[in-house]
C-alpha positions in Angstrom: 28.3 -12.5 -4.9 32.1 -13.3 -5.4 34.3 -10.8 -6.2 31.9 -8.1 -5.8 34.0 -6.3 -3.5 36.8 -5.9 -6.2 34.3 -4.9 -8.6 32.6 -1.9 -6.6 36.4 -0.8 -6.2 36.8 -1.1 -10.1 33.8 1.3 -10.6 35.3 3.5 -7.8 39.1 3.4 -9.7 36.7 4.2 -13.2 35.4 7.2 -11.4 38.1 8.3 -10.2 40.5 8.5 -13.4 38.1 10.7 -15.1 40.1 13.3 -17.0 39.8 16.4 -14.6 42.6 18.5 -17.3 39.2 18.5 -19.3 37.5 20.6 -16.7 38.2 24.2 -16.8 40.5 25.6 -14.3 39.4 26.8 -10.8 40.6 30.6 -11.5 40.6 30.6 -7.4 43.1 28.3 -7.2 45.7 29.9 -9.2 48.9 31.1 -7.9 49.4 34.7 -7.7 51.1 36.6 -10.7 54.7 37.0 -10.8 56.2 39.7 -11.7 59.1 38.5 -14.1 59.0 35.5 -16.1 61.9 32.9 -15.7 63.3 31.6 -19.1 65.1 28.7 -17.3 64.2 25.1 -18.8 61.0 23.5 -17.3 60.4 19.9 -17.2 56.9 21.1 -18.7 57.3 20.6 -22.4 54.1 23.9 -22.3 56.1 25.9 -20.7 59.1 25.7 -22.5 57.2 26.1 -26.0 55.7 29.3 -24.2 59.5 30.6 -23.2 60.6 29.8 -26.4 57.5 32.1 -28.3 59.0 34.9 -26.2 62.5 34.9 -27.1 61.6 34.5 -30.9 59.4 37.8 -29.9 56.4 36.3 -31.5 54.2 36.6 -28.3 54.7 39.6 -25.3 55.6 38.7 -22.4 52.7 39.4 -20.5 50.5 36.9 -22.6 53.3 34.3 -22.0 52.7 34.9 -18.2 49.3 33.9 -18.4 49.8 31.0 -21.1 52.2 29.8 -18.2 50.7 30.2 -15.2 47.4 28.1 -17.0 50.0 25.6 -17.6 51.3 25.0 -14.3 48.2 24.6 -12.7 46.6 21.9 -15.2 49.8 20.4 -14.2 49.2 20.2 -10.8 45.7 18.8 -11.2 47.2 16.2 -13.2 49.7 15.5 -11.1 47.0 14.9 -7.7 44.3 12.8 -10.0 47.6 10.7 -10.7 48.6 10.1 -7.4 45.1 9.7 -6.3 44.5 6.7 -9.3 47.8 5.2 -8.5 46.8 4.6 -4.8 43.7 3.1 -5.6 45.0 1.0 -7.8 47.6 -0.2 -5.5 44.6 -1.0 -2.7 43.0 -3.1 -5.6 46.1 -5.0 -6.7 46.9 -5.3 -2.7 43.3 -6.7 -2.0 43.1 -8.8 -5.8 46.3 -10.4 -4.1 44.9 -11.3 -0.8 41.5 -12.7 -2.3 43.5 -15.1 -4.5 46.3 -15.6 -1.4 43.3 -16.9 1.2 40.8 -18.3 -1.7 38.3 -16.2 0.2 35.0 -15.6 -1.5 34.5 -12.3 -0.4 37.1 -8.9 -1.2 37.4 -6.1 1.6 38.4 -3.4 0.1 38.7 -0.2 2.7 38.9 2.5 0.2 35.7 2.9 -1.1 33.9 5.8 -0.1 30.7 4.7 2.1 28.5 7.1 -0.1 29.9 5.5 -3.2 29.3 1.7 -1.9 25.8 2.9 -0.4 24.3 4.3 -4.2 26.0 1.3 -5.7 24.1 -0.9 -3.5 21.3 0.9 -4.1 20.7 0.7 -7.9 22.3 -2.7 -8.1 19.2 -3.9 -5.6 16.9 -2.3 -7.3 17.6 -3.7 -10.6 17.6 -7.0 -9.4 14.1 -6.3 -7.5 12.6 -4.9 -11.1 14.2 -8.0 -12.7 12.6 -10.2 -10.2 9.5 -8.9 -10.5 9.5 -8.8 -14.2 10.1 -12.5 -14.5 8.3 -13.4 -11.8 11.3 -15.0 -10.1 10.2 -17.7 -7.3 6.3 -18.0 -8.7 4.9 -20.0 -11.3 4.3 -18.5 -14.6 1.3 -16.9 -15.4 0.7 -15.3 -11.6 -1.8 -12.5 -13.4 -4.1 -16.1 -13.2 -2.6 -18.7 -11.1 -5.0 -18.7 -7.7 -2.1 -20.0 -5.9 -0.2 -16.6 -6.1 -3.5 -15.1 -4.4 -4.3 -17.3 -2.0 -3.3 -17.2 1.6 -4.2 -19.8 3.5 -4.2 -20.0 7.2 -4.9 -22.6 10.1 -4.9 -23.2 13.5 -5.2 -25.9 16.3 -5.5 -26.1 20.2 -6.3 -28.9 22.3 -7.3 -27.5 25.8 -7.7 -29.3 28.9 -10.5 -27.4 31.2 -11.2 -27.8 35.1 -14.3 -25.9 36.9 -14.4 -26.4 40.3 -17.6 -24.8 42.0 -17.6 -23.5 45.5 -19.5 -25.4 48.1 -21.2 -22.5 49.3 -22.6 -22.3 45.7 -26.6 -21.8 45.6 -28.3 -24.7 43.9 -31.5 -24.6 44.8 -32.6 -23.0 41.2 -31.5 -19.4 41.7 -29.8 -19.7 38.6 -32.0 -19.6 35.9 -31.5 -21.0 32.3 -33.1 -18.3 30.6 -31.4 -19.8 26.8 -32.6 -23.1 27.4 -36.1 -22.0 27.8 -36.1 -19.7 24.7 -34.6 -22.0 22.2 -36.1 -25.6 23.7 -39.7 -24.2 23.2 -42.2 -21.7 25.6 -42.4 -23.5 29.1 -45.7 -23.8 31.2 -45.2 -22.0 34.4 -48.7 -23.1 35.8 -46.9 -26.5 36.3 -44.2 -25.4 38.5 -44.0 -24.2 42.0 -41.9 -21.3 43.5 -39.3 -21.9 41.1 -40.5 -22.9 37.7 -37.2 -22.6 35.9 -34.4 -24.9 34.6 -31.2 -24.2 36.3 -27.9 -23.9 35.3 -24.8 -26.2 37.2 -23.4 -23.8 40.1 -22.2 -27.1 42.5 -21.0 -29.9 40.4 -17.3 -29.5 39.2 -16.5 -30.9 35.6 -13.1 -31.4 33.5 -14.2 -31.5 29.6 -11.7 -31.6 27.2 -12.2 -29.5 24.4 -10.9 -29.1 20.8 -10.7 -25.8 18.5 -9.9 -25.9 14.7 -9.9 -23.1 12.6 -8.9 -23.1 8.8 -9.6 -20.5 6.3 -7.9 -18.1 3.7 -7.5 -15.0 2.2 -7.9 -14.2 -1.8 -5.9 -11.2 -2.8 -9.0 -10.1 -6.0 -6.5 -7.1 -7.0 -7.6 -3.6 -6.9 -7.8 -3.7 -3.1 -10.0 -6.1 -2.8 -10.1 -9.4 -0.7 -12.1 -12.5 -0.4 -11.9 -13.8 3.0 -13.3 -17.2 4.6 -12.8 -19.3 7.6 -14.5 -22.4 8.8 -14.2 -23.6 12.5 -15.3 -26.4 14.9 -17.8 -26.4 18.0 -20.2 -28.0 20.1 -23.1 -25.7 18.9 -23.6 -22.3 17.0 -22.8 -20.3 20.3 -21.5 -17.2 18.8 -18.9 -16.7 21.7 -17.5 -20.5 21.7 -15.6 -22.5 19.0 -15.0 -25.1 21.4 -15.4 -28.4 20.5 -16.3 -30.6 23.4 -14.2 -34.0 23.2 -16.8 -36.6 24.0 -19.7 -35.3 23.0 -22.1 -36.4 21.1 -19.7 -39.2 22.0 -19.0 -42.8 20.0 -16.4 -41.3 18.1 -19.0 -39.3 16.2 -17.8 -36.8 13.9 -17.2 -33.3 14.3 -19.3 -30.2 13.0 -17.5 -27.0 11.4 -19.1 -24.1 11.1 -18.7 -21.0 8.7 -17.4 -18.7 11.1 -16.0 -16.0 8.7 -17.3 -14.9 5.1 -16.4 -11.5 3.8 -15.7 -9.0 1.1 -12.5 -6.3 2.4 -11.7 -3.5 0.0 -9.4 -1.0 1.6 -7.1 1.7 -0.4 -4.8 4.5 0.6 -1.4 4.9 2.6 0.0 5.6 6.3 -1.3 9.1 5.6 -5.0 8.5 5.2 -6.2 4.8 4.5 -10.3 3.4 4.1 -11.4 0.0 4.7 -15.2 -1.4 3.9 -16.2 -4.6 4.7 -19.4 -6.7 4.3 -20.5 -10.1 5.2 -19.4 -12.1 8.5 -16.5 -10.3 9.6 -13.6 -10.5 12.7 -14.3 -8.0 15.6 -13.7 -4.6 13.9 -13.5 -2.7 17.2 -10.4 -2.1 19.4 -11.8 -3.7 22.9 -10.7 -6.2 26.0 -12.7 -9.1 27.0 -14.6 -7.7 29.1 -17.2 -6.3 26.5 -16.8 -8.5 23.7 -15.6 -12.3 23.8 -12.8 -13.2 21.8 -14.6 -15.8 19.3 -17.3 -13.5 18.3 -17.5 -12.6 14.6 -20.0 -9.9 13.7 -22.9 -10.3 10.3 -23.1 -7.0 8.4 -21.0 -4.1 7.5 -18.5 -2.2 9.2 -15.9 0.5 7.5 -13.5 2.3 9.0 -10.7 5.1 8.2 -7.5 5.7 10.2 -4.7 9.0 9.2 -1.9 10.8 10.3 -2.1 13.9 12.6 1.2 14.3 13.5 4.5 12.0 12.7 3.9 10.8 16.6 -0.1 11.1 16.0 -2.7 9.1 14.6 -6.2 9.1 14.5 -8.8 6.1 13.5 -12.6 6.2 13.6 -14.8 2.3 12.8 -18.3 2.2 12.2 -21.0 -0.2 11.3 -24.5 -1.9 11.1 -25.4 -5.3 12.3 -28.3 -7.3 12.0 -28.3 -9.2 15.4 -31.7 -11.3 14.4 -34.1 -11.3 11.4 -38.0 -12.3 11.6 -38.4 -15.7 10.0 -40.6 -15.2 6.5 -43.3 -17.2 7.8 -42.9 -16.1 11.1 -45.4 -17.2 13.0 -45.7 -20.6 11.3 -48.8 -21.2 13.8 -50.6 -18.4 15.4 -54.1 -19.5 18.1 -55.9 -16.4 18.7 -57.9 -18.2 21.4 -61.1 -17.8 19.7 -60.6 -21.1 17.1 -58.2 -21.7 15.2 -57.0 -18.4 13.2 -53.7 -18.0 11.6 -52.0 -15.0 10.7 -48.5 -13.8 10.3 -47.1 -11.0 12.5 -45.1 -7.7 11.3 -40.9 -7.7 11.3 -39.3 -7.5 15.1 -35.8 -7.5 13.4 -33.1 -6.1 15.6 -29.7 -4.0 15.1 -26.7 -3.3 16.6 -25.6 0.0 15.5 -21.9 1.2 16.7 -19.4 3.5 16.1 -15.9 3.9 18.2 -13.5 6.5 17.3 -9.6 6.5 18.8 -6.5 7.8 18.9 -2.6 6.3 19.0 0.8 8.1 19.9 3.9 7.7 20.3 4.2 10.7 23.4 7.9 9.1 24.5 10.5 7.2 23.0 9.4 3.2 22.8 6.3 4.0 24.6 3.0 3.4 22.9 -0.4 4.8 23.5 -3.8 3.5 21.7 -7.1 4.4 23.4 -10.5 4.7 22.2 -14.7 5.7 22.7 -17.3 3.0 21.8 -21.1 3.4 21.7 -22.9 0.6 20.7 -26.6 1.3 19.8 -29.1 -2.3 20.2 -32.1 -1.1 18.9 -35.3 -3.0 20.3 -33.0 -5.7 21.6 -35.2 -5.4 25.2 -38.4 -7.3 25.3 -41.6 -6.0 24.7 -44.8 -7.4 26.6 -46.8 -8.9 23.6 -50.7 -8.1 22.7 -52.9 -9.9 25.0 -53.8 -13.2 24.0 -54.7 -16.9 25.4 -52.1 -19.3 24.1 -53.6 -22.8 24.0 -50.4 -24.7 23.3 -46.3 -24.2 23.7 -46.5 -23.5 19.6 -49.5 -20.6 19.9 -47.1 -18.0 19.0 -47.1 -14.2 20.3 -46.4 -11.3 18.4 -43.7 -10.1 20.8 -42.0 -13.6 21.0 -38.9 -12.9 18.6 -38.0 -10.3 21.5 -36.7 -13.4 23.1 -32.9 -13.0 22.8 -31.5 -16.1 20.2 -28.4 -16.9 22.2 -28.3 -16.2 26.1 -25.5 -17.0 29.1 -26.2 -15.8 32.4 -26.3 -12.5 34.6 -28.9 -10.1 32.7 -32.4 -9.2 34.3 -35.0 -10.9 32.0 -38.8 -10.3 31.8 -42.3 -12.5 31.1 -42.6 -11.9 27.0 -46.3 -12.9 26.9 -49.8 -11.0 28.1 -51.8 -14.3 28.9 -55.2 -12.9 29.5 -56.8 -15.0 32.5 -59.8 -16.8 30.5 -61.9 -19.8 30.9 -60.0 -21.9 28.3 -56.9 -21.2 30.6 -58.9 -22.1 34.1 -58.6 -18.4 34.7 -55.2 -18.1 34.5 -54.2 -21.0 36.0 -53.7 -23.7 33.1 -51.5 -23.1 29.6 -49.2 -20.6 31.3 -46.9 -20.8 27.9 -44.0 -18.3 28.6 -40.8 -16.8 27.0 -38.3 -14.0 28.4 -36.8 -11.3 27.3 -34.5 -8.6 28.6 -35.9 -6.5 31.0 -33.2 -3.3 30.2 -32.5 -1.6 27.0 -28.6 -1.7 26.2 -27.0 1.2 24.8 -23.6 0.7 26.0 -20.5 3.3 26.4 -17.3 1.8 26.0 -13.9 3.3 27.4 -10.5 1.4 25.9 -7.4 2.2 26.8 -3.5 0.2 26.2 -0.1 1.5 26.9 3.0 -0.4 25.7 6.4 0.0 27.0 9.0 -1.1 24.7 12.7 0.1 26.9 13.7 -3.9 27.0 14.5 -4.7 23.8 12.1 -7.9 22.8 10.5 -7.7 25.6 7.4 -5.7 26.2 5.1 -4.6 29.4 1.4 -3.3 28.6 -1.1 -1.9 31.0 -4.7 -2.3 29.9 -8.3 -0.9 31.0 -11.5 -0.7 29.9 -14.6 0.6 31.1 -18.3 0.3 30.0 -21.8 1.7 31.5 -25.0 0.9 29.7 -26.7 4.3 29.0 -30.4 3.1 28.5 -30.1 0.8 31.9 -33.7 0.4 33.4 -35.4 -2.0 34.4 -37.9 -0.6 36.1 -40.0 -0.1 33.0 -42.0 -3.5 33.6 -41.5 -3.6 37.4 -43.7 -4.5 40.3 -44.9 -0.4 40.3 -46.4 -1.3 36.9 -50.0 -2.1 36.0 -49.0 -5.7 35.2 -47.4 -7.5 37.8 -46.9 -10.1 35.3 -44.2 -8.3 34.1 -41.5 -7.9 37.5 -38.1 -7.9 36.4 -36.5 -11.7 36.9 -32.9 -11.6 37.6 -30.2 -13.5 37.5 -29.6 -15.4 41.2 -32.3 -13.1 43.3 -34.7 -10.5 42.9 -31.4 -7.6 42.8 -32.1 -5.8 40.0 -28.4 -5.9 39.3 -26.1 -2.6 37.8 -25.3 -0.9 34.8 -21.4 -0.6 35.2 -18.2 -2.3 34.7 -14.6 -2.6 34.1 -11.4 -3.9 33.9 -7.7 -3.5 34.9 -4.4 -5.5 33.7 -0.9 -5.6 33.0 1.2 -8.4 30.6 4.7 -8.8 30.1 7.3 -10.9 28.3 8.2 -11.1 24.5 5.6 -9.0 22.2 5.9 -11.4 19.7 6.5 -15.6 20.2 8.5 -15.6 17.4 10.8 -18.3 18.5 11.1 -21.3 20.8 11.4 -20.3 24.7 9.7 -16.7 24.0 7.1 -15.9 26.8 4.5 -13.9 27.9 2.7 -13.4 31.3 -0.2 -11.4 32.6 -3.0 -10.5 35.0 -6.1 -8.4 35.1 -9.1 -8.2 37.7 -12.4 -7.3 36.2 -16.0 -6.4 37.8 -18.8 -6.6 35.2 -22.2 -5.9 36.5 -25.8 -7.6 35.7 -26.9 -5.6 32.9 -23.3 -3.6 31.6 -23.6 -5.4 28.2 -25.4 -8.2 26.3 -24.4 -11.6 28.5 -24.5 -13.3 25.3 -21.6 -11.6 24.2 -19.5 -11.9 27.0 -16.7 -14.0 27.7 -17.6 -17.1 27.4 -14.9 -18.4 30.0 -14.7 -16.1 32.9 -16.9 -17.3 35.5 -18.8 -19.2 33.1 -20.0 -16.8 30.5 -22.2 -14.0 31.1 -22.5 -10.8 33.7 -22.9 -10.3 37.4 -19.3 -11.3 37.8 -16.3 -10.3 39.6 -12.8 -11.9 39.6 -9.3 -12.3 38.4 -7.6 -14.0 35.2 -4.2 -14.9 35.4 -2.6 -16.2 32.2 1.2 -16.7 30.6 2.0 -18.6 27.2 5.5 -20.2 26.2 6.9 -20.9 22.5 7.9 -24.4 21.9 8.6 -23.4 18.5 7.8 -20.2 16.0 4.2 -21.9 15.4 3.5 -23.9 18.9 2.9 -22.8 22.1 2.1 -23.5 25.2 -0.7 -21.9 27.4 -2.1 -21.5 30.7 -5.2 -19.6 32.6 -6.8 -19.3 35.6 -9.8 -17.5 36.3 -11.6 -17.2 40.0 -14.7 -15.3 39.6 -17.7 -14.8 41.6 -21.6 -13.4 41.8 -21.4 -9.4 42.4 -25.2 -9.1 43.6 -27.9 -12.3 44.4 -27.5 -15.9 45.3 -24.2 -16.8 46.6 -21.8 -18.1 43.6 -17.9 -18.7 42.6 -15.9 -20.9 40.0 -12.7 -21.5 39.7 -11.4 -22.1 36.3 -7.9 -23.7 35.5 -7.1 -24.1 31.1 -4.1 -25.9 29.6 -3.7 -25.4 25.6 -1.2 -26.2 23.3 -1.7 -24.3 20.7 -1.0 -24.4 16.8 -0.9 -21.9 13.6 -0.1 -21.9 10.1 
């Protein structure tokens, strides 16, 4: 604003030549009484009237004394607010002068009181901030209903190049079973097989896909707290851990899929003190983790809420709950169901499973720029093991069981599975020796505990070094419920590369450093972190997707850094080297290269 300078000093001259002879007069301040009165001339025209009273003998002395003595000190107060005005005028004609002399467009005048300039400030933004507000300065009229004031979209893009290079020493003789393929291709018929009747998974032949990743969504402010959110995203399949798209594949230039990867409702209220949020539909991760427990691209169906408050000024406290469904029994579910005794059909009771989890945390600030956040997770899956079904002859891969939705819907690598079906050895089977249909389940319930902690130091300006943990044991490991001590053999535990029956703990140790944020071209950021995540810690079908492959039984490090090429680009690269904990001899060496966009 030109000329503002000059004008704050204006308002500070206004203030200044307010008549102080108007106030009454400081008694403590007065000189002490003299004893006689002088009736010499004064150049105060008061004080001579006063002098003058006395020798007409119209007022005694003594009252003249006072009348006088009020006299002289308005005069002095007068005198002191006039000296004070004339030198801040004469700062404001000196710095009037130099603004016209150097045809500058701002005034520095050095007078003004840094409390006065300050409250000035203050209402003088705040007026403008109402008047902004009140006619919508910047937005088009009518925001109350124009969408475009509520919407927020957002987007982003990588393009990664991705090298896995297997070690020769790899097992590839079918150690490593396929367990997903099975359960979502259709029941296979283990009479046909040998010793090992399984599809494998690649441990020996290196591959370099390229892949693509798009993610575009927004965010509708509804008012009231509430907020619409949606986001759509690319991949090769409905993998919950992936949103990869594979470049190439199906191949011919086909088109790509997208997916709805987010659809929710947020409604949140409250301040720093005490806040709520509720959310329901397809939601982001609402729980503070690393990747070992959870990958990165899963989104979680249901509902989750979740309140955080203030303990102390350095203190904070949060707590996040919620209910899941992780898989629903189809409505017709079985669409065909052989008895074995003709052909009978008949639908099955629900199997629908649930992830039920809670996590509660705190975060402080114990030290100057140094910041704590750590937390406790338990994460209930209820009847996500498998269950051997009621014994039955299935005469064909479609002869449904009434345990088969026990089968897990996604799968990776690394858990101990089990047989799903009681095929009862009959003639129309040859005994037990024909029409072997078969799915598998998990042979362990999981009810993991989960262990989070981060710890920022902030002592370099921008910069920023974090150490990071995490540790996880699945308190319902066993899977010796359906093992070779049990009635039915046909139920031995099947694990992942051998006949290990694998462990229920893991964890996870790393540090990163560079810029917190890459705000801006050149900002970097470096790290490093060695994990150990054993056979049946957590889900495989939730685990990173990347490390090693996807899945558990895996032990390695990940070492990553990221560069800004700009304040929405940047450049990234990882390399992971992971191999088996317990079974078949494996290791992969992974090496990614993104270029990564936002909006």
């Amino acid at each position: 604003m030109k000329h503002l300078g000059l004008l704050l000093s204006c308002a500070t001259l206004a203030t200044l030549a307010y008549p102080l002879s108007a106030q009454p007069a400081d008694p403590a301040s007065a000189p002490a009484a003299t004893p006689e009165l002088s009736l010499d001339a004064s150049p105060n025209a008061t004080v001579n009237l006063v002098r003058l009273l006395v020798k007409q003998g119209l007022i005694p002395r003594d009252a003249a004394v006072d009348l006088i003595r009020q006299a002289e000190s308005e005069a002095r107060q007068a005198r002191a607010q006039t000296s004070a005005v004339t030198a801040a005028a004469e700062q404001i004609k000196q710095a009037a002068e130099a603004e016209i002399q150097n045809n500058d467009s701002d005034v520095r005048v050095t007078y003004v009181p840094e409390h006065i300039r300050q409250e000035i400030a203050t209402e003088v933004r705040n007026e403008i901030s109402a008047k902004a507000q009140a006619e919508n300065w910047g937005r088009p009229r009518n925001d109350e209903t124009s969408w475009v004031t509520r919407l927020r979209p957002t987007a982003d893009l990588r393009a990664r190049y991705n090298s896995t290079t297997f070690d020769k020493a790899n097992d590839n003789t079918g150690e490593f079973v396929d367990f997903n393929s099975i359960n979502t291709s259709g029941a296979i018929n283990e009479a046909t097989f040998g010793t090992t009747p399984y599809p494998g998974i690649n441990a020996d032949q290196n591959r370099t896909p390229a892949n693509l990743r798009l993610r575009a969504g927004f965010e509708a402010d509804l008012k009231e707290g509430f907020t619409l959110g949606m986001r759509l995203a690319t991949g090769s399949g409905s993998s919950p851990v992936s949103t990869n798209q594979t470049i190439g594949s199906p191949g011919n230039f086909s088109k790509y899929s997208l997916w709805l990867d987010q659809a929710f409702l947020l409604w949140e209220t409250g301040d720093d003190l005490l806040a709520y949020r509720l959310r329901v539909g397809r939601m982001p991760n609402p729980f503070f983790n690393t990747e070992l427990t959870w990958d990165q691209d899963i989104q979680f169906d249901g509902i989750s809420g979740s309140v955080a408050g203030e303990l102390h000024p350095k203190l904070r406290y949060f707590a996040t709950g919620g209910i899941f469904p992780i898989y629903s029994t189809s409505f017709n579910f079985p669409s065909f169901n052989n008895t074995g005794s003709g052909a009978a059909y008949s639908n099955f009771p629900s199997d629908d499973r649930y992830l039920t989890a809670a996590q509660i945390g705190l975060e402080a600030d114990p030290f100057r720029k140094i910041h704590v956040k750590g937390s406790l997770a338990y994460y209930l899956f209820q009847d996500i093991e498998g269950k051997p079904s009621t014994p039955y002859v299935p005469l064909s891969a479609r002869d449904a069981s009434d345990t088969d939705g026990r089968r897990p819907g996604f799968a990776q690598k690394g858990n101990t599975y089990m047989r799903l079906r009681d095929i009862k050895p009959t003639v129309a089977n040859g005994a037990g020796t024909t029409n072997l249909w078969q799915f598998y389940g998990l042979a362990s319930e999981y009810t993991p505990l989960v262990g989070t902690l981060q710890i920022d130091f902030n002592h370099f300006e921008s910069s920023q070094i974090t150490f990071y943990s995490e540790a996880v044991i699945n308190t319902a490991y066993d899977v010796t419920r359906y093992d070779k001590h049990s009635v039915n053999t046909n139920f031995d535990p099947l694990f992942f590369g051998g006949a290990s029956e694998g462990s229920s703990l893991g964890y996870l140790i790393g540090v990163s450093a560079g810029d917190a944020v890459l705000a801006q071209r050149w900002d970097w950021r470096a790290g490093l972190d060695y994990r150990l995540l054993g056979s049946d810690a957590i889900v495989d079908g939730f685990a990173d997707s990347d490390f090693g492959g996807g899945g558990t039984n895996l032990q390695g490090v990940t070492l990553y850094g990221r560069l800004a090429l700009g304040a929405r680009v940047f450049l990234g690269a990882r390399w992971l080297s992971a191999s088996e904990i317990e079974g078949a001899s494996f290791r992969s060496d992974t090496l990614q290269i993104d270029l990564n966009s936002k909006f």
